[in-house]
C-alpha positions in Angstrom: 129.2 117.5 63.4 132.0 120.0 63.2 134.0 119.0 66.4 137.2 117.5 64.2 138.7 120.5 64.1 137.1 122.0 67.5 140.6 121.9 68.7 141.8 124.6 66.6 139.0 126.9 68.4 139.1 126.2 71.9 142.2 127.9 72.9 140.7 130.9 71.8 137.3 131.4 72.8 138.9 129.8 76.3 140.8 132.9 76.6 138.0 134.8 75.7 135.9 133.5 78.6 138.7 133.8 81.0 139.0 137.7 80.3 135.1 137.9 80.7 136.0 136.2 84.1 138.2 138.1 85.2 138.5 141.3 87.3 139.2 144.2 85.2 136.7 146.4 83.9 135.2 146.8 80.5 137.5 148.7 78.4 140.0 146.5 79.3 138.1 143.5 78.6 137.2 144.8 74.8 140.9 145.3 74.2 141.9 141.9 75.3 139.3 140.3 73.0 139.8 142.7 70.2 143.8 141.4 70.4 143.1 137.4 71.3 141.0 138.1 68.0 143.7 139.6 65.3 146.4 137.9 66.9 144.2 134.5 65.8 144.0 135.8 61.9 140.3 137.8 62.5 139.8 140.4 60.2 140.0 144.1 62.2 136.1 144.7 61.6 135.3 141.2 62.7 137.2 141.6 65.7 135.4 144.9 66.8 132.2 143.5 66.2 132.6 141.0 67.8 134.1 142.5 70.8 132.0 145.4 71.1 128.7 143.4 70.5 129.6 140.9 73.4 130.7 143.5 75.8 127.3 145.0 75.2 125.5 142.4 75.9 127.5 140.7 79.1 127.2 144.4 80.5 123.3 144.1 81.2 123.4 140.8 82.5 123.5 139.4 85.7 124.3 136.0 84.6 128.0 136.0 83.2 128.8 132.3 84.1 131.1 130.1 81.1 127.8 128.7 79.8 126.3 132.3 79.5 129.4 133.8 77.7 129.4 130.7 75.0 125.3 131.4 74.1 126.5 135.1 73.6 129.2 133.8 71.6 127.2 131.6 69.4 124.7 134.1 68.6 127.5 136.6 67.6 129.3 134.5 65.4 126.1 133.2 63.9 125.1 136.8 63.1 128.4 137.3 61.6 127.7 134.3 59.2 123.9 134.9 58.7 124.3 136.9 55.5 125.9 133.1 53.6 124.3 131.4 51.4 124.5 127.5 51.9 123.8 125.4 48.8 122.2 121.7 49.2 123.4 118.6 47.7 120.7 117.2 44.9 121.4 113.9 43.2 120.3 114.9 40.0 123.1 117.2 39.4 126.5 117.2 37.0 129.2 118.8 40.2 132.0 120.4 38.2 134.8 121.1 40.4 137.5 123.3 39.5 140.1 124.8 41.1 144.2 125.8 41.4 146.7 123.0 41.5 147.1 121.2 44.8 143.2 122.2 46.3 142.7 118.8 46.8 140.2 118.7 44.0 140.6 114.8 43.5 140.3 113.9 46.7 137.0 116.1 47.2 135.5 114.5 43.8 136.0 110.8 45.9 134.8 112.2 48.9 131.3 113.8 46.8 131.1 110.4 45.3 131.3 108.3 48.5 129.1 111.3 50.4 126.5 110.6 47.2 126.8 106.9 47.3 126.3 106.7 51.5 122.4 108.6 50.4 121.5 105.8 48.3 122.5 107.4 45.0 124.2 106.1 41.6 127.4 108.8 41.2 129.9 108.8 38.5 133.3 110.2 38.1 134.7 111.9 35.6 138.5 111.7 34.8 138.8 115.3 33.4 142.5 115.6 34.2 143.4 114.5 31.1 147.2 116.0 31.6 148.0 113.6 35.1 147.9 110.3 34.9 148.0 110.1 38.6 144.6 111.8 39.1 143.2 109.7 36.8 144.6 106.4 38.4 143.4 108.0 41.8 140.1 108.3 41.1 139.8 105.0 39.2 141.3 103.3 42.3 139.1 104.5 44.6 136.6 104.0 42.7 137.4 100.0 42.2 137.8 100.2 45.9 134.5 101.8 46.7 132.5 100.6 43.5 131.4 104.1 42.0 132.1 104.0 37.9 134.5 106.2 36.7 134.8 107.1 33.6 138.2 108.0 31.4 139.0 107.9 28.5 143.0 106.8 27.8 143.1 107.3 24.3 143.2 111.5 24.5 144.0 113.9 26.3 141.6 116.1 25.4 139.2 117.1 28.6 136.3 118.4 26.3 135.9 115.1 25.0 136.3 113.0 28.0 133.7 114.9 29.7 131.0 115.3 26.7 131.3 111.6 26.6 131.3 110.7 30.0 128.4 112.6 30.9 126.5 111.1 27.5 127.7 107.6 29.1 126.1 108.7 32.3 122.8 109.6 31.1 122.3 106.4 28.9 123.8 104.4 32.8 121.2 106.5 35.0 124.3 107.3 37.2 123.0 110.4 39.2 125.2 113.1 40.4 127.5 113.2 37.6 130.9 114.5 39.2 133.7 116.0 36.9 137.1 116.1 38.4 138.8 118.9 36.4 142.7 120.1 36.0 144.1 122.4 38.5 144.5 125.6 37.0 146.4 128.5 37.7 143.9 131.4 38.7 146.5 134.0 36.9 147.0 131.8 33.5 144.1 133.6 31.3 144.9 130.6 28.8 144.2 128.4 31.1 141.3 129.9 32.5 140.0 129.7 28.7 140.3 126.4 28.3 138.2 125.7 31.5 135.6 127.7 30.3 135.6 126.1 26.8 135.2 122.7 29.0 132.3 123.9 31.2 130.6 125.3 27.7 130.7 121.3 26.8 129.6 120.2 30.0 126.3 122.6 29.5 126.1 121.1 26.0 126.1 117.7 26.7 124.0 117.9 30.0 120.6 118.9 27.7 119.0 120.9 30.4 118.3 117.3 31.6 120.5 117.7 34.5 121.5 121.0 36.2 125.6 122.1 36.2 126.4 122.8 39.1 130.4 124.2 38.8 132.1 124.0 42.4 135.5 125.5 43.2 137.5 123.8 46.0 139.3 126.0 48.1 142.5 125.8 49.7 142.5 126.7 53.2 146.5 126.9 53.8 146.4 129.2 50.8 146.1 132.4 52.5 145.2 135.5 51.6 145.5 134.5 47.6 141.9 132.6 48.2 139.9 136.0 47.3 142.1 136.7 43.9 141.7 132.8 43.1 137.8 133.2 43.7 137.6 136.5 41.6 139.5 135.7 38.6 137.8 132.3 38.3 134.4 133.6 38.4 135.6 136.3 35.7 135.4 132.8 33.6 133.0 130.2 34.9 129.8 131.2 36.9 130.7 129.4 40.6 127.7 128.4 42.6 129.3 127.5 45.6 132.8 126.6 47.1 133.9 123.3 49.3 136.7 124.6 51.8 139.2 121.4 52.0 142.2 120.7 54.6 140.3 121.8 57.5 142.5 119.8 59.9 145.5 121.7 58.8 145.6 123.9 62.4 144.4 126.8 60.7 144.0 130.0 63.1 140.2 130.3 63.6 140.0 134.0 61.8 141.3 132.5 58.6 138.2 130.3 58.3 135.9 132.8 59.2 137.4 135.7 57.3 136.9 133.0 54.0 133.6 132.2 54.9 132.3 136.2 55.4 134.3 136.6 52.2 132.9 134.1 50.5 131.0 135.7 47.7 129.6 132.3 47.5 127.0 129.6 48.8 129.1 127.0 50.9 128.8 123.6 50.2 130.4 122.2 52.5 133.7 121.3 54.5 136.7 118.6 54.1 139.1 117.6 56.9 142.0 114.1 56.5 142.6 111.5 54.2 139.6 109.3 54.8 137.2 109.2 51.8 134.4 110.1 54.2 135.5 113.4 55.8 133.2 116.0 53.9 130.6 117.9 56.0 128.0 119.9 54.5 127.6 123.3 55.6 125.9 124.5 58.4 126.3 128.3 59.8 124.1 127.3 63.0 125.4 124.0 63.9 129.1 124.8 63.4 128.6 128.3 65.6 127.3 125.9 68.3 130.4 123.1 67.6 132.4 126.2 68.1 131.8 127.7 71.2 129.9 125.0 73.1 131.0 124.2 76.5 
């Protein structure tokens, strides 16, 4: 499931083995983790953990082969994620997916709709960013291509109408998810911030409690370290029920993503990786743990 960006992890838990192989004794071994882990973006705490937990439990067994070493691995790392949330895909639900500019949130919207339409359901766009013509033409391009409505509305720009009408055009069509593909915003603009709140108050208006809102931030990977302030200062504004981690085949080092998932004050929804409108994977702490570290 999660082997497209496997790559990106091999190198390091490869290393890891080989110092579990070799012949130096256990102190030395911790140290050479701990480092192969920081140097590869994992947070201090993470690292130690990790390093300390596995050293503890290769010292009391007999059986320290490559195979052996990757289940310990697994089960670390798992442990490490245990305490996420993941949040399920449910067709009758309006996604509203916000985010800073350049996130990738058009591109996710297309690949929700096409990950929607490959279960059997009836999704709809929305063309929420009323301010770029090329989003809007984006999505309703894919969407001729792939044959998911999308609705826009080319004679305002303003988003609050766009998306009370489109999901009222929705509801009377039976399309089912609804997905709203909002304006990037930038997480230190308080105006702007505002204004995407004043649109999600809409979106909770016009839904009727008949369908539940379910407001998404896509997040960045190559972003960095800003990803916490961007999470924090959007939630101070719209109440985020789970996050869709995007550019996954960017050869991130392996401690970014985990440091953002243990973060994460957030369910994860799931994962997006290339250019092909089918690249979104929901999330999965147990299966990608395994994808991880397998032999």
């Amino acid at each position: 499931m999660f082997s497209f960006f496997k790559k990106t992890f091999d190198s390091t838990f490869q290393k890891i083995k080989e110092v579990f192989l070799s012949n130096t004794d256990q102190r030395e071994k911790k140290q050479k983790i701990y480092q192969l882990l920081t140097e590869r973006n994992f947070k201090h705490s993470t690292a130690e953990k990790i390093s300390d937990q596995l050293i503890l439990l290769i010292k009391n067994e007999s059986d320290q082969s490559s195979k052996k070493i990757s289940d310990f691995l697994e089960n670390i790392l798992f442990t490490t994620l245990e305490p996420i949330q993941e949040i399920t895909y449910k067709k009758d639900s309006i996604y509203f997916l916000v985010g800073v500019n350049g996130s990738g949130k058009t591109t996710t919207a297309i690949k929700l709709a096409r990950f929607a339409k490959g279960k059997g359901d009836s999704p709809l766009l929305i063309a929420a960013d009323t301010f770029r013509a090329a989003a809007q033409d984006q999505l309703q391009n894919m969407g001729n291509i792939y044959q998911i409505p999308v609705y826009r509305d080319e004679t305002t720009q303003n988003a609050t109408t766009t998306v009370f009408n489109g999901i009222k055009n929705a509801i009377i069509e039976r399309c089912s998810p609804i997905i709203i593909d909002t304006a990037g915003r930038i997480h230190q603009n308080e105006n702007l911030l505002k204004e995407i709140k004043k649109i999600y108050r809409v979106t909770l208006n016009a839904a009727e409690e008949k369908k539940e809102v379910v407001p998404i931030m896509i997040i960045d990977t190559l972003q960095g370290k800003s990803i916490e302030d961007q999470l924090q200062q959007f939630l101070e504004y719209i109440p985020l029920k789970g996050i869709i981690i995007t550019k996954m085949d960017a050869g991130l080092k392996p401690g970014i993503l985990f440091s953002l998932i243990e973060k994460s004050p957030l369910p994860i929804f799931g994962l997006c990786y290339g250019e092909h409108t089918t690249e979104l994977i929901p999330f999965d702490k147990r299966e990608f743990c395994k994808e991880m570290t397998k032999e």
